[in-house]
C-alpha positions as CSV (number, residue, x, y, z in Angstrom):
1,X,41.1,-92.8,157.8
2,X,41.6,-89.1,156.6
3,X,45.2,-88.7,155.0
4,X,47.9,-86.5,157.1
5,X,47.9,-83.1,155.8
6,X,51.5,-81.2,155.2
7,X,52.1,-78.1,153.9
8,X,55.4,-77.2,152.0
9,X,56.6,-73.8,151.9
10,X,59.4,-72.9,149.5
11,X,60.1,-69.9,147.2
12,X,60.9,-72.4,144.6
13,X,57.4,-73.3,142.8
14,X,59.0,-76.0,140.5
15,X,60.2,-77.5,143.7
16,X,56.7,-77.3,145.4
17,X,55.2,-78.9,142.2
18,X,57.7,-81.9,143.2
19,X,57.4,-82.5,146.7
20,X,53.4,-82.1,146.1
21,X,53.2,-84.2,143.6
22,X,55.9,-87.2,145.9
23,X,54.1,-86.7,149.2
24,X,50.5,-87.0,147.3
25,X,51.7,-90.1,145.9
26,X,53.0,-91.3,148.9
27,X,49.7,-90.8,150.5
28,X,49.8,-87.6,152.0
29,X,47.3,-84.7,151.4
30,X,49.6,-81.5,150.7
31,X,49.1,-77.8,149.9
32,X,51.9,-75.3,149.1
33,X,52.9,-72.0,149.4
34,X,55.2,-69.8,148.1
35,X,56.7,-67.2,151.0
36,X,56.1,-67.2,154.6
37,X,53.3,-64.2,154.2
38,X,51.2,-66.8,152.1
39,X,52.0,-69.6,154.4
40,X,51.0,-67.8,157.5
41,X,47.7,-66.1,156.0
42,X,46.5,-70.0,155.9
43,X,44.8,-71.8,159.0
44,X,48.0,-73.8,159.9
45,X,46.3,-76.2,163.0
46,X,44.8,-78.6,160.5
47,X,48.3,-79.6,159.4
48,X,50.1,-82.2,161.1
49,X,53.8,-81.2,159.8
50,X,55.2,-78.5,157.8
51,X,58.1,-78.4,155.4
52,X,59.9,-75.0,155.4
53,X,62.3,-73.5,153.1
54,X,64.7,-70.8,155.5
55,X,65.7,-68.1,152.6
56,X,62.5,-66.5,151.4
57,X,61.2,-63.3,151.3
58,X,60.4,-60.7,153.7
59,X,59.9,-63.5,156.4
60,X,62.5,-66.1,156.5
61,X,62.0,-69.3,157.6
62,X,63.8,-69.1,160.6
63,X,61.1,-65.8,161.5
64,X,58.5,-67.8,160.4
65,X,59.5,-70.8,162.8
66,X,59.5,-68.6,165.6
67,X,56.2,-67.3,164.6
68,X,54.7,-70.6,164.9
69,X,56.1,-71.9,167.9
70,X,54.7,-68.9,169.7
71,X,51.3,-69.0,168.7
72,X,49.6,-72.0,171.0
73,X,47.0,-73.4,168.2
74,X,50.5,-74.4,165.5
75,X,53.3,-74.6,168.0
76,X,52.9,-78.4,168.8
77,X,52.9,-78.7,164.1
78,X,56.1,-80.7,163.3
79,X,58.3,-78.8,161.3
80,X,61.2,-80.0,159.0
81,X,63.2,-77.2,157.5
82,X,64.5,-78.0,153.9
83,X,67.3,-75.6,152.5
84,X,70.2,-74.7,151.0
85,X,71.5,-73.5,154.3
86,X,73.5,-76.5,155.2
87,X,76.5,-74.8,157.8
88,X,76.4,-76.2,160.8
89,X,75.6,-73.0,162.3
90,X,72.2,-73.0,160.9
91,X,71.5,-76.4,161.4
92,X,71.6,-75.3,165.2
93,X,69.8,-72.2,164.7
94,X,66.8,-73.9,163.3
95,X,66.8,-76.8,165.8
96,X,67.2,-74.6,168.7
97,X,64.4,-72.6,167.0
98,X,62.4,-75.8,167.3
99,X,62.5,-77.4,164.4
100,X,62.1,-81.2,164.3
101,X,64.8,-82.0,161.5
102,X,66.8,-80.3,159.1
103,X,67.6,-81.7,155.4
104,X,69.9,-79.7,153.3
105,X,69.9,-79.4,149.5
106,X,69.9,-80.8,147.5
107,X,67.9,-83.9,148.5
108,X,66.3,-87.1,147.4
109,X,62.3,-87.5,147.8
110,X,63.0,-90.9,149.3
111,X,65.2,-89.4,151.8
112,X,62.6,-86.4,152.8
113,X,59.5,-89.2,153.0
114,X,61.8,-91.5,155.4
115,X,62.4,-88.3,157.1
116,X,58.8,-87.3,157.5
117,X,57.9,-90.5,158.5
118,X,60.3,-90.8,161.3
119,X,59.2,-87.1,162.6
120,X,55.6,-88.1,162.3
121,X,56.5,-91.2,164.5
122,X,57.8,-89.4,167.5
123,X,54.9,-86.8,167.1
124,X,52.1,-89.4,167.7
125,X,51.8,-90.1,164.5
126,X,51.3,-86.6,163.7
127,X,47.1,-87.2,164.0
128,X,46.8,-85.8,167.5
129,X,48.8,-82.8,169.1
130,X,48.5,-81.7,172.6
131,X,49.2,-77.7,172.7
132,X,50.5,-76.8,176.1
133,X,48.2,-79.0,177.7
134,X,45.2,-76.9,176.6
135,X,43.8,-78.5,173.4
136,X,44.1,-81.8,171.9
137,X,43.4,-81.6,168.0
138,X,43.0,-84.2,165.3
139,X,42.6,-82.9,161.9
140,X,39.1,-80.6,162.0
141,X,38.2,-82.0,165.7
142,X,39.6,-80.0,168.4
143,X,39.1,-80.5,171.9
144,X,39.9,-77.2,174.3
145,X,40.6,-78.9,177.6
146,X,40.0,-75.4,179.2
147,X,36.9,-74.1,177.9
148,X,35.7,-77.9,178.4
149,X,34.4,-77.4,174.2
150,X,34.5,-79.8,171.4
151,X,34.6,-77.8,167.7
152,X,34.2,-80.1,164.7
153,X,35.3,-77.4,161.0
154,X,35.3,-74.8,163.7
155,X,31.3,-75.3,165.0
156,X,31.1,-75.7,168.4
157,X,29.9,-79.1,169.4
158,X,27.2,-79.7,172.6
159,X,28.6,-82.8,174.6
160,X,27.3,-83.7,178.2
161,X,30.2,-84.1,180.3
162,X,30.5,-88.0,180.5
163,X,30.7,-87.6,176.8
164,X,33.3,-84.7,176.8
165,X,35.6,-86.9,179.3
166,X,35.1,-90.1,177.1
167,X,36.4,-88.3,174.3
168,X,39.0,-86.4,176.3
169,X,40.5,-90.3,177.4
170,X,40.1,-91.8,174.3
171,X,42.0,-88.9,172.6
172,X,44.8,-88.9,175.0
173,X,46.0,-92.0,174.3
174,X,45.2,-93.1,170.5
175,X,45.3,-96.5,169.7
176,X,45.0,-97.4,173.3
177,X,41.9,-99.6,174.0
178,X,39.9,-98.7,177.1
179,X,37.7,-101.6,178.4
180,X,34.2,-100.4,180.1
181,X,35.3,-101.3,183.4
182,X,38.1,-98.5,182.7
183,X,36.1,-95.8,181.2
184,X,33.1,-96.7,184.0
185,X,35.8,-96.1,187.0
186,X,37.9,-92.9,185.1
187,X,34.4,-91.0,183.6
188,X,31.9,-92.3,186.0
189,X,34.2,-92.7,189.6
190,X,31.8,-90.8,191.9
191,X,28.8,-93.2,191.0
192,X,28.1,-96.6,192.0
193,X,25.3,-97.5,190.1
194,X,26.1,-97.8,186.6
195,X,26.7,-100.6,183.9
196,X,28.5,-101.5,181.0
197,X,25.2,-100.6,178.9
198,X,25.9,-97.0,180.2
199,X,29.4,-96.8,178.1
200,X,27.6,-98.2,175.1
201,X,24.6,-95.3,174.9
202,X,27.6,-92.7,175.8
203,X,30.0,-93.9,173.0
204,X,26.8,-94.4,170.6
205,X,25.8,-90.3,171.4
206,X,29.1,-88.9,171.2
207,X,29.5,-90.5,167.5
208,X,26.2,-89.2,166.7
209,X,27.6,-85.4,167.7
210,X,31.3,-85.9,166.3
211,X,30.4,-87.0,162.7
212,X,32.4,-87.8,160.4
213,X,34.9,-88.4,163.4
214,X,32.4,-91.1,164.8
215,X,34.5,-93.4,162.7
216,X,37.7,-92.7,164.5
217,X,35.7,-93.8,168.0
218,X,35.8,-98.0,167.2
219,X,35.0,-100.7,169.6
220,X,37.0,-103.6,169.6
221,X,34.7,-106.6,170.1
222,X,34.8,-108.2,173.4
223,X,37.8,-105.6,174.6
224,X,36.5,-102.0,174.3
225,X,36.9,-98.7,172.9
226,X,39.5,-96.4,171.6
227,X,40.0,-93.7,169.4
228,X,41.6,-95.0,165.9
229,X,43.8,-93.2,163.7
């Protein structure tokens, strides 16, 4: 399974070093940077939650909150601000922003890992995010529910569309396992002669096309399918 990705953004680069160097050992995959500008030059959909410092630069983090919130492709990213700023006037201000939590400093790395962990939780895990019921997005595989696409790193992937709609029901509901009597009636409902074997070729093609995401599509023997994280 690929490690969740954060990003910490903080004007404080001993600080950065820190959390880095905590979340990567607490199994995380994490970049920094060290002003909103940087942080916002950087293709922000692959992460799944971002720390964010408020008092920085030319954009704040409050700005910079905004920013993402707005934009469709980051605004369903998990974002925990982590600040001085700890009046209760701000605390509001960021939440009502959108922010998922607030931690003032100074603070303990255990206390910011519990507090990831609990965001992450009631964000599906932070794998898969749903943006305004348009895209569903795990890491590098995005899914545009509109434009009926599949991108793996941003290349446009050719699915039929039973495999499209497999992948679209599997990725709704991670963890969930479909038997092939449920994805025969949801994918194939209009047609009556189909069999089990069908769901088997269909699953075996669309891991073919989704690679190295194939691994994520997992049968569970004698059950079904679903789509692990």
């Amino acid at each position: 399974m690929e490690k969740k990705r954060i990003l910490v953004v903080d004007d404080e680069e001993s600080l950065c070093e820190i959390l880095k160097f905590n979340l990567e050992k607490a199994g995380y995959e994490v970049d920094t940077a060290l002003s909103g500008e940087d942080a916002l030059s950087m293709d922000l959909s692959g992460y799944c939650l971002i720390l964010l410092d408020i008092m920085m630069g030319d954009i704040s983090g409050f700005q910079m909150v905004g920013i993402i919130k707005k934009n469709k492709n980051t605004a369903s990213i998990p974002v925990i601000f982590c600040t001085a700023r700890s009046a209760e006037d701000d605390i509001v201000c960021g939440l009502n922003l959108g922010a998922d939590d607030y931690i003032a400093k100074p603070f303990s790395i255990k206390e910011v890992l519990a507090r990831i962990e609990a965001v992450l939780r009631r964000s599906n895990s932070g794998d898969i995010c749903e943006q305004e019921d348009e895209a569903l997005q795990y890491h590098k595989l995005k899914l545009n529910m509109v434009s009926k696409k599949v991108f793996v790193d941003d290349t446009d992937i050719s699915l039929t569309k039973k495999e499209f709609e497999i992948l679209l029901l599997l990725m709704r509901k991670p963890g969930k396992v479909f038997s092939r009597e449920e994805l025969l009636k949801t994918v194939w409902s209009d047609e009556v002669f189909v069999t089990d074997r069908t769901v088997d070729v269909h699953i075996t093609r669309l891991r073919k096309k989704i690679a190295p995401y194939d691994r994520n599509v997992v049968a569970r023997l004698g059950y079904g399918y679903c789509f692990d994280m």
